[in-house]
C-alpha positions in Angstrom: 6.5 -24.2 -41.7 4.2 -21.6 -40.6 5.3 -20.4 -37.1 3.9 -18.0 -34.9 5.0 -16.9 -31.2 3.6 -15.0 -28.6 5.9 -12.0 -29.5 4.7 -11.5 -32.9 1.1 -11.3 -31.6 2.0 -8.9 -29.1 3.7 -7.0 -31.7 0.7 -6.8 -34.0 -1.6 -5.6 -30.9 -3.4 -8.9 -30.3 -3.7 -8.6 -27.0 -5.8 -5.5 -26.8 -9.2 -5.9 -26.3 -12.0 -3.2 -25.6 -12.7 -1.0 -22.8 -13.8 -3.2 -19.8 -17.2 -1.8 -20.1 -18.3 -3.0 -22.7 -17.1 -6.8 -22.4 -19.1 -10.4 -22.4 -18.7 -11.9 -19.8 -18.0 -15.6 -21.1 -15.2 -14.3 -22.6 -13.6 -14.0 -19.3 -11.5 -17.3 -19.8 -9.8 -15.1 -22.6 -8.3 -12.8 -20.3 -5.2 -12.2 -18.8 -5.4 -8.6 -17.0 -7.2 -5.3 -17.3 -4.9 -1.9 -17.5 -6.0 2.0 -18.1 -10.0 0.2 -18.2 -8.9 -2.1 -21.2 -8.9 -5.7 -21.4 -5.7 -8.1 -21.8 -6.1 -10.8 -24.3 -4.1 -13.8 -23.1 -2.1 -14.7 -26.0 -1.2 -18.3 -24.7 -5.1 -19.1 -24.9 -4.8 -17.3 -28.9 -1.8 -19.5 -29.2 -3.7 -22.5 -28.4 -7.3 -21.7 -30.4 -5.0 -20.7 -33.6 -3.6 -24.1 -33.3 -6.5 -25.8 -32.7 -8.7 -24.1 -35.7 -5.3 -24.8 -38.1 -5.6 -28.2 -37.2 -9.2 -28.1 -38.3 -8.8 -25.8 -41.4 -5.6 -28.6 -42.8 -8.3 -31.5 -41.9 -10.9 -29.9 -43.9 -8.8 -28.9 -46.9 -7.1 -32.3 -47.0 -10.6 -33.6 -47.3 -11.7 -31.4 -50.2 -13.4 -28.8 -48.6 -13.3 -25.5 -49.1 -13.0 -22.5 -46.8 -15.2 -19.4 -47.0 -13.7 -16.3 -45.4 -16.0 -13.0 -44.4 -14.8 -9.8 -43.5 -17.1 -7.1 -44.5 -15.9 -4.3 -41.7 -13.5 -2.1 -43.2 -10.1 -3.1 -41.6 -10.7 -6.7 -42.5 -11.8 -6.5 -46.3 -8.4 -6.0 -48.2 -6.6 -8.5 -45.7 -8.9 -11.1 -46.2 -9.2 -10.6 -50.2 -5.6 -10.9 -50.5 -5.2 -13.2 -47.7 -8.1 -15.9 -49.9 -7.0 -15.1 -53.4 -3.4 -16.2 -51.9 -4.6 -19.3 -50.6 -7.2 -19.8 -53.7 -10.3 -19.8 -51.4 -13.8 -17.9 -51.2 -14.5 -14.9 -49.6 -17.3 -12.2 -48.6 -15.6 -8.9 -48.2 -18.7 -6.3 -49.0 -22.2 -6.8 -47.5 -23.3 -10.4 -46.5 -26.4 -10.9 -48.0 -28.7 -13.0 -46.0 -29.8 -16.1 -47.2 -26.2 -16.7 -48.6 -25.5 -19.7 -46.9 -29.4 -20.8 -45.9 -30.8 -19.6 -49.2 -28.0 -20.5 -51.7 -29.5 -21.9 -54.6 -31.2 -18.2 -54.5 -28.0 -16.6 -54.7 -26.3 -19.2 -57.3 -28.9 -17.3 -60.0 -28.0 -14.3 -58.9 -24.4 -15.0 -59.5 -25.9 -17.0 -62.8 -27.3 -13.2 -63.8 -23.8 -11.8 -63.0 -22.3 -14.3 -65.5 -24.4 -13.6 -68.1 -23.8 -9.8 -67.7 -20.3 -9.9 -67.8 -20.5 -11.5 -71.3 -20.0 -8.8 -73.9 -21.6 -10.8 -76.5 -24.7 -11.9 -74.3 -27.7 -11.3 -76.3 -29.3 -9.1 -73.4 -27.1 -6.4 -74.8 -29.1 -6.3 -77.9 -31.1 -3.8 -79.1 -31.5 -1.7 -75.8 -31.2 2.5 -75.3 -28.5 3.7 -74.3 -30.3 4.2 -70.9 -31.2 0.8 -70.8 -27.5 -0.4 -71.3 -26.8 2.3 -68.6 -29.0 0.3 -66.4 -27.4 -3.5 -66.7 -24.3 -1.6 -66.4 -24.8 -0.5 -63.0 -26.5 -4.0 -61.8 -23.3 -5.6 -63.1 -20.8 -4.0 -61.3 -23.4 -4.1 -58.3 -23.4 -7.9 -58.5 -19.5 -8.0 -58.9 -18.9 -6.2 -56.0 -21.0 -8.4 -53.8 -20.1 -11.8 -55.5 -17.2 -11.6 -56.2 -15.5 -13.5 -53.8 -17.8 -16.5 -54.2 -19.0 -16.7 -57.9 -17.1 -19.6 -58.6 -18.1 -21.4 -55.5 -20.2 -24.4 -56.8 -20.9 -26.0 -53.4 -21.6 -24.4 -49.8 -18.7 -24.2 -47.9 -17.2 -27.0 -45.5 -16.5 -23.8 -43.1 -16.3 -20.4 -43.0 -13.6 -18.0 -40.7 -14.8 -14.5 -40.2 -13.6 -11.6 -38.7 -15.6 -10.4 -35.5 -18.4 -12.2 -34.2 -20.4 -9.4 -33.9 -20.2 -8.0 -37.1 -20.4 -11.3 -39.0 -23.4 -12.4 -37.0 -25.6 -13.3 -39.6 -23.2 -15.6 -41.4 -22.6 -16.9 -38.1 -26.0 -18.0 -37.5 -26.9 -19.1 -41.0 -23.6 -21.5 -40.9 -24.8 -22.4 -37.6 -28.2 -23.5 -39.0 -26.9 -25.7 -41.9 -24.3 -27.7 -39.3 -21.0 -25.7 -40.9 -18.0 -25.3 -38.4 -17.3 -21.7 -37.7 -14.2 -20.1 -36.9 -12.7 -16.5 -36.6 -11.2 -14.0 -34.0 -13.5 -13.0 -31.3 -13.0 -10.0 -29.1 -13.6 -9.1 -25.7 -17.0 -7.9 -26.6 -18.4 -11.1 -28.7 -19.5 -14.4 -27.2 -16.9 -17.0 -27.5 -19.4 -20.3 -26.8 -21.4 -19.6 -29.9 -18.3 -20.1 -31.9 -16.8 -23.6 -32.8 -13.2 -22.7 -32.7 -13.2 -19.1 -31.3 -9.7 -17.2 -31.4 -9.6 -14.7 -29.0 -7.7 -11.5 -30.7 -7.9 -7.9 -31.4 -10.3 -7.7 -34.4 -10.1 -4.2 -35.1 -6.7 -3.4 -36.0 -5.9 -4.3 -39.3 -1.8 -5.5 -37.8 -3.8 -8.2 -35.5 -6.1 -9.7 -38.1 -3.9 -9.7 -40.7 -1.4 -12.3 -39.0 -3.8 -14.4 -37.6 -5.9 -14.5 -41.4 -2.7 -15.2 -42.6 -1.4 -17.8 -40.7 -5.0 -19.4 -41.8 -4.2 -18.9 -45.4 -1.0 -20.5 -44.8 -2.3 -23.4 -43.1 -4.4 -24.1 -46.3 -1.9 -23.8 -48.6 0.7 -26.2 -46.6 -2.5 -28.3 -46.7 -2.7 -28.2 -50.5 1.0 -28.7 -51.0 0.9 -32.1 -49.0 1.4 -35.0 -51.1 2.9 -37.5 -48.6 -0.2 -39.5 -47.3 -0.4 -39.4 -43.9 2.1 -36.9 -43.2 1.6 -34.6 -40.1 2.8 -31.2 -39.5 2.4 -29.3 -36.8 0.5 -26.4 -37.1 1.6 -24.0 -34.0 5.0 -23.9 -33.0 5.6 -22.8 -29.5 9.7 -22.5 -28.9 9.7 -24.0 -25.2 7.7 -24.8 -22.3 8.4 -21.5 -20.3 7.7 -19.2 -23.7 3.8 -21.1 -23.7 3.2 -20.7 -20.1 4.4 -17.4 -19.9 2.6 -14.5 -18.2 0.6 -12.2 -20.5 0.7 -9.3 -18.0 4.8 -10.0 -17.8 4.3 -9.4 -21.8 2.5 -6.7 -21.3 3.5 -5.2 -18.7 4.9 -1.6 -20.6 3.8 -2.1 -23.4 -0.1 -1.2 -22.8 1.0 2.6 -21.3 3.2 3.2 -25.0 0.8 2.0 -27.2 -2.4 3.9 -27.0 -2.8 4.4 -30.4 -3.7 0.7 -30.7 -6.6 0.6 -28.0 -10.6 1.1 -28.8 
């Protein structure tokens, strides 16, 4: 069963968020506290958004669907590669090309060109310099870096879960456009209402997204392993009633002078 508690968020440095200057201010329902001019994620609201986009992400998977994950900033792309190739699902870890989503059948031939370059015996290899061959060699690993993650992926995704709303913008709005849920872990600094299931969380340090990407990954492969139909699981498991209405400046109360290191 994939369990997470307050505790281990606070551990990973969830609860930070960024200086108070430079907050949005519908994010506000998000917060528990401010200390030394940084905001306090409440982690019984990331409790509850975890639990409610793992409900969505086992509905969707049970269905069929596949999940696209994007994390191009440079503490989220090795977690989310390893986290998607674990669960067996697509990902974007390297610049998000626009048009991806909006403009797919644009990018299927360029993943259609990637194929045929990556075939040793394809007949474009023929007769070309050695400057020539120089040339496709340099477009193919160009197109492998950026397609990597999705060159198998025959159909748009049913959703995608990204790592910060700011960064990920443009998939954000091109998902929006086609009518594809969007979830991922939203700091202090991103609008949460342009999200569909927004997770509030630290999305720059690489402890904080990797157990919330995770417990994502996990929730798709309990999904996959479920044989029983109709049988329910529950996503989130919260030990009591006092541990998910706990105070998240009583959690943090300490812990936010000791662990500077963590903060923007």
């Amino acid at each position: 069963m994939n369990h997470i508690e307050v505790d281990d968020l606070l551990k990973a440095g969830t609860h930070f968020g960024h200086p108070t200057s430079r907050w949005n201010p519908n994010f506000k329902p998000y917060l528990a506290t401010k200390k030394n001019g940084i905001h306090i994620i409440n982690l019984n609201e990331t409790l509850k958004a975890l639990n409610r986009a793992g409900k969505e992400v086992t509905r969707i998977v049970r269905e069929g669907g596949h999940i696209l994950f994007v994390g191009t900033k440079k503490q989220a792309k090795d977690v989310v590669q390893q986290a998607s190739d674990r669960c067996e699902m697509y990902y974007i870890v390297e610049r998000w090309l626009g048009g991806t989503l909006t403009n797919y059948a644009t990018i299927k031939k360029s993943i259609k060109r990637l194929s045929l370059l990556e075939k040793e015996s394809s007949p474009i290899y023929e007769n070309l310099t050695k400057k020539e061959l120089g040339m496709l060699s340099r477009e193919r690993v160009k197109l492998a870096d950026l397609h990597r993650g999705i060159k198998d992926m025959k159909h748009l995704p049913a959703a995608i879960f990204f790592i910060d709303g700011i960064s990920e913008k443009i998939a954000i709005a091109e998902a929006k456009t086609l009518g594809i849920p969007v979830m991922g872990i939203v700091d202090s600094n991103t609008d949460p209402t342009d999200i569909d299931f927004p997770i509030p969380g630290n999305d720059d340090s690489m402890k904080s997204i990797g157990i919330i990407v995770d417990y994502i990954a996990h929730c798709v492969i309990e999904a996959r392993g479920i044989s029983v139909e109709g049988e329910t699981k529950e996503s989130l498991v919260i030990d009591s009633e006092t541990d998910s209405t706990k105070s998240s400046e009583d959690l943090v109360e300490g812990i936010v002078e000791t662990s500077n290191e963590e903060q923007k």
